[in-house]
C-alpha positions in Angstrom: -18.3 39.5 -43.1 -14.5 39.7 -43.4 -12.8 42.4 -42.1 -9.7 42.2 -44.2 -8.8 40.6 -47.3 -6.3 38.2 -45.8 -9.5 37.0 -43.5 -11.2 36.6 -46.9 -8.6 34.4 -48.4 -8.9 32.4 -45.0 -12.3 31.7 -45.7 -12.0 30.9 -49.6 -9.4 28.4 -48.4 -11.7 26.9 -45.7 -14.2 25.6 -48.1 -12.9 24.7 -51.2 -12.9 21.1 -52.7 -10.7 18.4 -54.2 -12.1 15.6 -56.0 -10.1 12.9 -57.4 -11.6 11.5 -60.6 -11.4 8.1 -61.7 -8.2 7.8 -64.1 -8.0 11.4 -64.4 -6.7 14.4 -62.2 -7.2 16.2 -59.2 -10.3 18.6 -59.4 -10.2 21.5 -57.8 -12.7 24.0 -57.1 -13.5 27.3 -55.1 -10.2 29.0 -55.6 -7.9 27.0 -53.2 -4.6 28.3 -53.6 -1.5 26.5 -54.9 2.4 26.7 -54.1 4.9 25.1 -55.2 6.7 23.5 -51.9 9.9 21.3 -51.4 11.0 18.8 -49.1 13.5 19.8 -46.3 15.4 16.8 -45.3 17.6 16.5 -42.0 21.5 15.3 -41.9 20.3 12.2 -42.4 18.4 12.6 -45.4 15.2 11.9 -43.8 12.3 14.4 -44.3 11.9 17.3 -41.9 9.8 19.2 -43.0 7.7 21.7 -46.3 9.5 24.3 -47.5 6.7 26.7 -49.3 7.8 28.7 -52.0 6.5 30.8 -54.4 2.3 30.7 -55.1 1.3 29.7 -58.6 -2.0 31.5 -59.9 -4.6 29.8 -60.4 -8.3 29.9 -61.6 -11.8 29.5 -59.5 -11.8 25.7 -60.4 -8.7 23.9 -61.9 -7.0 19.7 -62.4 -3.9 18.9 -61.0 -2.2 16.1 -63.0 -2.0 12.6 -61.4 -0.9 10.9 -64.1 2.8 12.6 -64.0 3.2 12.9 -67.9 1.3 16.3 -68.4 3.6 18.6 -70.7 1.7 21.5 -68.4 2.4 20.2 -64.4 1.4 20.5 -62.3 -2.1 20.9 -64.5 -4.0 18.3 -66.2 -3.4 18.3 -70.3 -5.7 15.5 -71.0 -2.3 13.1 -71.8 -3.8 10.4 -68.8 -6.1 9.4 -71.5 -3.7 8.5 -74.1 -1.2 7.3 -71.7 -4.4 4.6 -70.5 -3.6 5.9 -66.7 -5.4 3.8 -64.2 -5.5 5.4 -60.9 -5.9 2.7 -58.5 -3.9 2.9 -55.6 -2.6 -0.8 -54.1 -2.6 -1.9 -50.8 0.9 -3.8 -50.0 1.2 -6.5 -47.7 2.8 -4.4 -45.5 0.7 -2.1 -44.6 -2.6 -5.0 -44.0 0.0 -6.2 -41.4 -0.1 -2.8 -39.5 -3.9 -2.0 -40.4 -4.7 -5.5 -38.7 -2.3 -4.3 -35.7 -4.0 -1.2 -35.3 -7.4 -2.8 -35.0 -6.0 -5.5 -32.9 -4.5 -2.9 -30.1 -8.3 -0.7 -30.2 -10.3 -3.6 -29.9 
């Protein structure tokens, strides 16, 4: 059993669940906590690293928009269905090349 609260959250965090449905949002479940973050970029405008900010309450189980046209972000509103969102990511050329590199250099 936890001894302290934060130990709790620790554990809630530990065993949560994201599922990514088929042309619809992120589904999130078990309380996993949210923040809103921002990229830190160096002088050269290259990324560095997160900046977390401020938490954003959430519920036991909640959808995270995917689509990027929710009037209600970062939550699902349902508007990937009218917007006919298809989320299928593509593979570019590119990165085949470097898949078939890194199986070439293990094998």
């Amino acid at each position: 059993m936890p001894k302290n609260k934060k130990q709790k959250n620790q554990a809630a965090v530990n065993t949560g669940k994201v599922i990514v449905s088929k042309n619809g949002p992120y589904l999130v479940s078990d309380a996993l906590p949210l923040a809103k973050a921002e990229i830190v970029n160096d002088e050269a405008g290259d990324a560095k690293e997160w900046n977390v900010g401020k938490e954003i309450m959430v519920e036991d189980a909640y959808a995270l928009c995917r689509c990027g046209k929710s009037k209600n972000k970062p939550f699902c509103d349902g508007t990937h269905l009218k917007a006919g969102f298809q989320g299928v990511e593509k593979q570019t050329e590119n990165h085949t090349r470097n898949r078939q590199s890194l199986k070439q250099v293990q094998e």
